[in-house]
N, C-alpha and C positions, 0 to 999 in steps of 0.2 A: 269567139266561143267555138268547141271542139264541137263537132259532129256527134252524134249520141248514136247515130246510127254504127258506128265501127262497137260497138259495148258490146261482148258476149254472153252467152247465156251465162247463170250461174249454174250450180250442183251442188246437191250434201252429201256427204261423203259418211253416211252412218258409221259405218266400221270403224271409223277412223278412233284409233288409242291414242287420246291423250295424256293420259299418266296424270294429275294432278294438279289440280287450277282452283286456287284464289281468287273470289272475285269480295272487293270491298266496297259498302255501297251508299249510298249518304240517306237515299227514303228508306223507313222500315215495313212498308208494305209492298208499294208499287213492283219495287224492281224484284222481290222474293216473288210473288206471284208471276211476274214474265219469263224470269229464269229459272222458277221450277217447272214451269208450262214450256220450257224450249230443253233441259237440259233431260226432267224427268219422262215429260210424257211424248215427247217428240223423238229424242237421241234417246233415251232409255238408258243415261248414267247412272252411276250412283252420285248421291247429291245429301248432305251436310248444311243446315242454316240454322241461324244465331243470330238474332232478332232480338234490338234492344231490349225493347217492350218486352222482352216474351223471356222467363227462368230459363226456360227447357232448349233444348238442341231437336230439330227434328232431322230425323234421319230418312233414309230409304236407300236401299244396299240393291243396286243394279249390277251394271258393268263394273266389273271389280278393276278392269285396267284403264278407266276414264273415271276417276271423282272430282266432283266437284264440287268446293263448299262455296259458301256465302254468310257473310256478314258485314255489321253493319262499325260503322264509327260511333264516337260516343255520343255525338250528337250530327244534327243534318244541318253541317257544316263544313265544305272545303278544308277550313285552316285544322280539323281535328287531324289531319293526315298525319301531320305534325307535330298539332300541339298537345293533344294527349294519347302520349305513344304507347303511357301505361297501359293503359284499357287496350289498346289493341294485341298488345304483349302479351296482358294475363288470356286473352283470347286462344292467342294462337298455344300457347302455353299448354291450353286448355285441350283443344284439336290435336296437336302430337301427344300428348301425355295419355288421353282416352278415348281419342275416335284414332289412332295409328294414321295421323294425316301432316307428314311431314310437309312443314310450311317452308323450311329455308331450302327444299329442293322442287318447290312447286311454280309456276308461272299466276304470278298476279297483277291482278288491276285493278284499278282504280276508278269505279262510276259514278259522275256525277254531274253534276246536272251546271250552265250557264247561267241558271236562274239570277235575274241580278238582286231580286232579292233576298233569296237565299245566302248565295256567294257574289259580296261585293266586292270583293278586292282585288279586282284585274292584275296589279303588280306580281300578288302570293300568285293567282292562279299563271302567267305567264312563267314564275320561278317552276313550280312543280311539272309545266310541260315540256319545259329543257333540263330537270335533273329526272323526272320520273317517266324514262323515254326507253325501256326496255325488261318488260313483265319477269324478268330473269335475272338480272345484274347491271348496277349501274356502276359509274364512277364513284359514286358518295357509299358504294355496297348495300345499298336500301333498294329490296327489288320490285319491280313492278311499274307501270305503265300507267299512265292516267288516259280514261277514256271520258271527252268531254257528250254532252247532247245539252243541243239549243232548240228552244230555251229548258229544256227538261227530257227524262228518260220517256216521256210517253211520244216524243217525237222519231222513237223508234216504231213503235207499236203503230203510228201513221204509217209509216215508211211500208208496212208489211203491206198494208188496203191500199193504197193513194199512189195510184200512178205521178209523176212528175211532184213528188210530195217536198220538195224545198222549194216551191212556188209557195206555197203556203209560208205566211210570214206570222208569228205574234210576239210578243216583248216578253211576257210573262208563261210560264208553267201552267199555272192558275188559266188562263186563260186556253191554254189547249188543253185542260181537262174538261174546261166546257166544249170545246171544239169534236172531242170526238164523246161526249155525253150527247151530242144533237145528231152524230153519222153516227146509227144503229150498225152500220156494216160493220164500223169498226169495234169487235170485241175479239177479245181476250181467249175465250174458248171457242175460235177459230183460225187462231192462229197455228200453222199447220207446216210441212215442208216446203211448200207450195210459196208458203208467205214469208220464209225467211230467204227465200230464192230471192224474193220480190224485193225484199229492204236489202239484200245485198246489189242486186242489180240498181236500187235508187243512190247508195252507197255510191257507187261506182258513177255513176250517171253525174252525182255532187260534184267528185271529184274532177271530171273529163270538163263540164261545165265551169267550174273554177279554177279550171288549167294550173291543178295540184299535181302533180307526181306519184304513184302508190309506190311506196320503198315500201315492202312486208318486213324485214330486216329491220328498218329504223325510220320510224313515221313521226320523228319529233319536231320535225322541220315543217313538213305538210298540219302538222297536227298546231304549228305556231303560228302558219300562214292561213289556215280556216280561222284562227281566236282572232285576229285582224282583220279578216273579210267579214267573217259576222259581227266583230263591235262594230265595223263601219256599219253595216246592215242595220243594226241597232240603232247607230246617233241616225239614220234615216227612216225610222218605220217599224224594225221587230229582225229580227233573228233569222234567217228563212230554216224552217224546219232542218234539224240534222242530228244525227247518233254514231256515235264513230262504236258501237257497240259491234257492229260488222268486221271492224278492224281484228278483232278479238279473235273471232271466228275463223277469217281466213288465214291469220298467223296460228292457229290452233291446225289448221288441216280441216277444221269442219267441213268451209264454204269454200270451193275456188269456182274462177272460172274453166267452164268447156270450151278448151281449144277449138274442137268440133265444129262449133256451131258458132252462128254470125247471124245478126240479125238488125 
């Protein structure tokens, strides 16, 4: 096991212009609530979501040179990436035609949760993270990036409070929504710069500990080598907490590390 002590500090980099970002998401509350609470009121983008459940589009017109929308699949299920491409089409259709948010010149991903009962199908989900391994252009010309969390997106929101937070192990989603229903510390409207520091630094810590690689360029290989360390994790006990939603960030320019500093 690598030393955790060589890991540098993290940074957010506010100013930082990203031009345009896709994020598609499989729950239609959880993850809208995290990434308008990181994109709106933390970065102060502008921000776009489209919520099954919901007629309407909400908007909110920030930094005009960083937008970012959000929406969901047609249903919260892995295999709709796929399998109904309609629905995602008339979506996007929908965002260039009358929000002026060019989708084939934008970086997206793909979030979504290991939940195994959710998404059972280990086979489809190992296909999708060797064809959809580049938010921008793949081989198959279908763009975008799949960003796995085990067992679920709220093992990000751990990540932010919970120092050494993949010691923490559950099987189920469900199960770490009672986990941090019982830690009061961890909520949602305190999640702050402070805290996205913290889940990139646990990010980074996963990695160093599972003697993964960070390519920032091409994370398909790391991101095949975690799906296999955490199934083993899995036929043993549960998942050990993890969000590659970090990943996102520091190939965005959000979050890097400071040279600087060592600790």
């Amino acid at each position: 096991m690598a030393a955790c002590h060589s890991l540098k500090k993290m940074k957010i980099n506010k100013d930082k212009r990203i031009g345009r970002v896709l994020f598609i998401v499989e729950g239609s509350h959880y993850e809208f609530v995290l990434l308008k609470r990181i994109f709106c009121n933390i970065l102060g983008f502008s921000y776009i979501e489209k919520r099954r459940n919901k007629a309407d589009y909400y908007i909110r017109e920030n930094d005009a040179y960083s937008r970012i929308a959000v929406i969901n699949t047609q249903e919260s299920n892995i295999k709709d990436i796929t399998d109904n491409e309609t629905y995602l089409e008339n979506i996007f259709a929908k965002l260039i035609e009358d929000y002026k948010f060019p989708v084939d010149e934008s970086a997206v991903f793909y979030l979504f949760d290991r939940d195994p009962e959710s998404n059972t199908d280990a086979e489809r989900i190992k296909t999708y993270i060797s064809e959809l391994k580049n938010p921008y252009e793949n081989e198959n010309f279908k763009a975008g990036q799949l960003l796995l969390s085990y067992p679920s997106m709220e093992s990000y929101t751990v990540s932010c409070f919970k120092d050494d937070s993949a010691s923490i192990v559950f099987r189920l989603g469900s199960e770490l929504k009672t986990f941090i229903g019982q830690n009061t510390d961890i909520q949602m409207n305190k999640v702050d710069e402070s805290k996205l520091e913290h889940a990139a630094r646990e990010f980074m810590k996963f990695l160093e500990t599972e003697s993964i690689p960070l390519d920032i360029d091409d994370f398909s290989k790391g991101s095949g080598e975690i799906f296999e360390k955490e199934e083993s994790y899995f036929r043993n006990g549960g998942f050990k907490l993890f969000s590659m939603l970090t990943l996102a960030f520091m190939q965005l320019g959000i979050i890097e590390e400071d040279e600087n500093y060592n600790n």
